[in-house]
N, C-alpha and C positions, 0 to 999 in steps of 0.2 A: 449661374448667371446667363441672360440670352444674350443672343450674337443679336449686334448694333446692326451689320448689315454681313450678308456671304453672296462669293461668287464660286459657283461648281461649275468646272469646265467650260467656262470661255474658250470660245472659238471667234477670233475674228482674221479675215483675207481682206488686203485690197488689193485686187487683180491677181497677181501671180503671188506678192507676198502676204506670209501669213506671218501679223500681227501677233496676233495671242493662241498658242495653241495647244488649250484646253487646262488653262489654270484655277486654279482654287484658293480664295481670300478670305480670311472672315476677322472679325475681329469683335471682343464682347462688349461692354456698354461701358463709357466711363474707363476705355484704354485708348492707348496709341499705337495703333500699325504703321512699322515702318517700312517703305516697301524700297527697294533698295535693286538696279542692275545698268549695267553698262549701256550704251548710246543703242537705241535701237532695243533694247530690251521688252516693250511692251509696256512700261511702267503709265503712259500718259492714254493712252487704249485704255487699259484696264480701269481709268479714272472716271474717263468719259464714258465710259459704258455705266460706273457704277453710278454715273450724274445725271442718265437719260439722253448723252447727249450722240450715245452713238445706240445703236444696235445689234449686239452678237449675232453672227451668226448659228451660233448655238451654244447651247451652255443655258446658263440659268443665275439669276442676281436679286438675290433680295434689301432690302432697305428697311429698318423695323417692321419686319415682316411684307412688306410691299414688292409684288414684280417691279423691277425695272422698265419692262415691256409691256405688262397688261394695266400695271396703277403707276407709272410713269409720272401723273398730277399729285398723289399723294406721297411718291418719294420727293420728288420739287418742295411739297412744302417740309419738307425734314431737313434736308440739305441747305448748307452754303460752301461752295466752291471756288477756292482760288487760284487761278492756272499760272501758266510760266509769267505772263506777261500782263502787266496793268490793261482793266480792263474799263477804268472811268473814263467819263464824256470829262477831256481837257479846257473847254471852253464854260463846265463851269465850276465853282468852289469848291472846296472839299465838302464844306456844310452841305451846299446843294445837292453834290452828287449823292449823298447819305441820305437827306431827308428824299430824295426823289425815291431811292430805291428803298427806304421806306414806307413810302405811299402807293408804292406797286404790290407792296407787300400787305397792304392794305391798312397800315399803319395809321393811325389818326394824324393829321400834318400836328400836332403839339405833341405827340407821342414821339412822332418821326425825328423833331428837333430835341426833342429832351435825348431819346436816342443816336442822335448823331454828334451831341456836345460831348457825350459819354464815351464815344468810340475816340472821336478825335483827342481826348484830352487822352487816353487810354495809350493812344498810338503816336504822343508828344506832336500832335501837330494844331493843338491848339492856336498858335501863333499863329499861323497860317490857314483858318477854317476858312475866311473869308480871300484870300486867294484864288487865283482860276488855278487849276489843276495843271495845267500847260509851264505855269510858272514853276510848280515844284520840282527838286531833286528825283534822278532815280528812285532814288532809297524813299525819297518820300511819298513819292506814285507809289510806289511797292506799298507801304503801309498801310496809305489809303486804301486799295487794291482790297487788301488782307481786310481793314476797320470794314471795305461794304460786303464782304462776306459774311459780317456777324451782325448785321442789323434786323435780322429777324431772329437770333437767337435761335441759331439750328443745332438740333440734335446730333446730327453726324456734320461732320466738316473733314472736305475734300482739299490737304493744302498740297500741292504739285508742283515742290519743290518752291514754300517761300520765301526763303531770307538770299536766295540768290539777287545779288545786287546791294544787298544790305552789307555794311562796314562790320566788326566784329560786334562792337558795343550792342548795336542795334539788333544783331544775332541772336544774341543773351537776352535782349529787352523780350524778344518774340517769343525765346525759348520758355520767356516767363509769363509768356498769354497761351503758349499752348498748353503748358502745366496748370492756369488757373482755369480752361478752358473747362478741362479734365475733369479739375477738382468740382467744376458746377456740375458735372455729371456727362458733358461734350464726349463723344468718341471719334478720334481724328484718328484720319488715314494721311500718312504726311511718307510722298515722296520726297526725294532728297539728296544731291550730290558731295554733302559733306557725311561722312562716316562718323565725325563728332557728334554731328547731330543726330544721328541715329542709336547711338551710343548712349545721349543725356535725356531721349525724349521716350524712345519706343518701345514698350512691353515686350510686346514681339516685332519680329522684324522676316519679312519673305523678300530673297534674294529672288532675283527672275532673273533670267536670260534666255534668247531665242524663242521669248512668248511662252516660257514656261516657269514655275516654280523650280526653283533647282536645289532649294535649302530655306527652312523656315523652323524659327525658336526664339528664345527669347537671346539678348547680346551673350549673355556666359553661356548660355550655349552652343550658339554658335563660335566661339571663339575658339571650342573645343574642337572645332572639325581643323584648323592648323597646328593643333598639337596641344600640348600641355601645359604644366606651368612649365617656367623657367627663372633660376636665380640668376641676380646681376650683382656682382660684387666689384666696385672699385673703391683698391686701398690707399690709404691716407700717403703713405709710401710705395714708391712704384717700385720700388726694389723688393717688395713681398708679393709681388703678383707670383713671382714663379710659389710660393708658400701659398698664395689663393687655388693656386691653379692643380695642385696635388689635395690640398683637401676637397676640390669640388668633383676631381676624379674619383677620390676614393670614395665620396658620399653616392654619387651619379653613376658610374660606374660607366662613365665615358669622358672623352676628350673635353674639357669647356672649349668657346670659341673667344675668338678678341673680335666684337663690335667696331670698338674704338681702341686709341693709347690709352692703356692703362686701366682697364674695364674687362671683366671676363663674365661670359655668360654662360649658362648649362640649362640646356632641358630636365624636368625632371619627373617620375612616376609616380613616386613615392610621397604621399603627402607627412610624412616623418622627414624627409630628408630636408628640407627647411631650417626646424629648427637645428637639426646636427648639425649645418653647416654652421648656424648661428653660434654655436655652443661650442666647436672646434677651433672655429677664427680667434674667440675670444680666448680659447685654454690657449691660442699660438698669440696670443699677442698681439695680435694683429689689427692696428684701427684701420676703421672705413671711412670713405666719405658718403661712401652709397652702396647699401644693403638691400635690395627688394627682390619681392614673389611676385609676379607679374603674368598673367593669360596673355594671350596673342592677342592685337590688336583687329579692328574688325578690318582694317587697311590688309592685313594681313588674310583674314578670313575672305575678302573680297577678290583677291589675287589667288588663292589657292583654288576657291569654286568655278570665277570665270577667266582666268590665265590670262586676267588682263588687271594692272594699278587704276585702283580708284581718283581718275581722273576725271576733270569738270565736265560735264553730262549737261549739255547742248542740244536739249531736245528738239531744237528749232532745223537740226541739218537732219532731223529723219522722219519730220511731219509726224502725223496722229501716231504712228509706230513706236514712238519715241518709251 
């Protein structure tokens, strides 16, 4: 399958600090790249640069085959990009602002409105098409936002962190335009400071920090770089944990831990050792309320690469760097 778009060694500086330094992206046609790192990471550089909107200092960036730098015109008509922050004219409708940036797009103005009743019905803001955009919710700007990135029906789509500001509901609704996105054959680059969402949406996913790749796979794979499986057993009777806690020794051939009251956990190598414990609890007697095999979460993989918790990524307190 070919690559949707690649970047080999990005390099960007402003002034003393270096942005990006010397990363590699690619992602192939019809997936989702999730790109995923802490404040200051690089993550929103490395966007704009793949949008035209900045220029590497060095490195190299392609777009269905197109320089970023030399056919710069012909990646623009490939792309739509949605960045941190709403980007429509609030003084006028959501209709408006849709059919306008359909007509820029060169849109037929009855093309433009068949296409912007579609987006808006898409993005539950029907009710409101004929509103000024000043008047709408956050979450609602945010939609629209997102609805006029897809009016020309672009190939690759640049989202940069969209469901921030969005309520959970409206989360899931997105999560459900970027999977239909997909399935039309769309390949999106979706940063992002929930780890759930990186989890439900992205094929693969490249961790960056200090403008570098630092770890990049798909989610079970990287789960693998915090360790192993691990069994959770809490029983029905809390007076047989210490009986939980002797079989998950003998099976692990280590200590379990207590999480919680009444809850025991163990790492474990052995992809046999699962069902034994399964098959031992039960010859002891012993009911559960909760039995699971469970990877390390990516909360966890995010903490272990940059020794820092997956907290809300604020890319507005470290400009284009972000």
């Amino acid at each position: 399958m070919s690559l949707a778009f690649q970047a080999e060694g990005l390099v960007k500086r402003f002034g003393k600090t270096t942005a990006l330094a010397g990363i590699d992206l690619a992602a192939e046609q019809g997936s989702v790249l999730g790109v995923l790192g802490p404040n200051g990471a690089g993550k929103t550089t490395a966007v704009r640069i793949l949008a035209t909107l900045l220029r590497p200092d060095s490195g190299r960036a392609t777009v269905g085959g197109h320089d970023v730098v030399k056919d710069a015109g012909a990646v623009r008509r490939l792309i739509g990009l949605t960045g941190q922050y709403a980007s429509v004219d609030e003084d006028l409708t959501g209709t408006q602002n849709l059919v306008l940036i359909g007509e820029l797009l060169d849109l037929r103005r009855r093309d433009a409105k068949v296409r912007a009743a579609e987006l808006l019905e898409w993005f539950d803001l029907t009710e409101a098409a004929n509103r000024q955009a000043k008047t709408y919710s956050g979450g609602m700007r945010r939609r629209l936002d997102l609805a006029a990135s897809l009016v020309g029906r672009p190939a690759v789509i640049y989202l940069d962190e969209p469901t921030t500001g969005l309520d959970p509901t409206k989360r899931e609704d997105m999560w459900g335009v970027v999977r239909s996105l997909v399935d039309d054959g769309s390949t999106v680059l979706l940063t992002t400071q929930y780890l759930d969402e990186a989890d439900a949406l992205a094929d693969e996913i490249s961790v960056i920090d200090h403008g570098k790749v630092i770890a990049h796979g798909t989610p079970a794979q990287l789960k693998q770089i915090a360790g192993g499986q691990t069994i959770l057993v809490r029983p029905t009777d809390p007076a047989r944990l210490a009986d939980v806690g002797s079989i998950l020794t003998a099976v692990a051939q280590r200590e379990p831990e207590s999480p919680g009251r009444g809850v025991l956990t163990v790492p474990i190598d052995d992809d046999r050792a699962f069902p034994t414990v399964v098959r031992r609890i039960e010859e002891a007697g012993i009911g559960v309320m909760e039995l699971s095999l469970r990877l390390p979460s990516l909360d966890e993989v995010f903490f272990t690469l940059t020794g820092k918790p997956a907290t809300a990524d604020d890319d507005s307190k470290v400009g284009v760097a972000a």
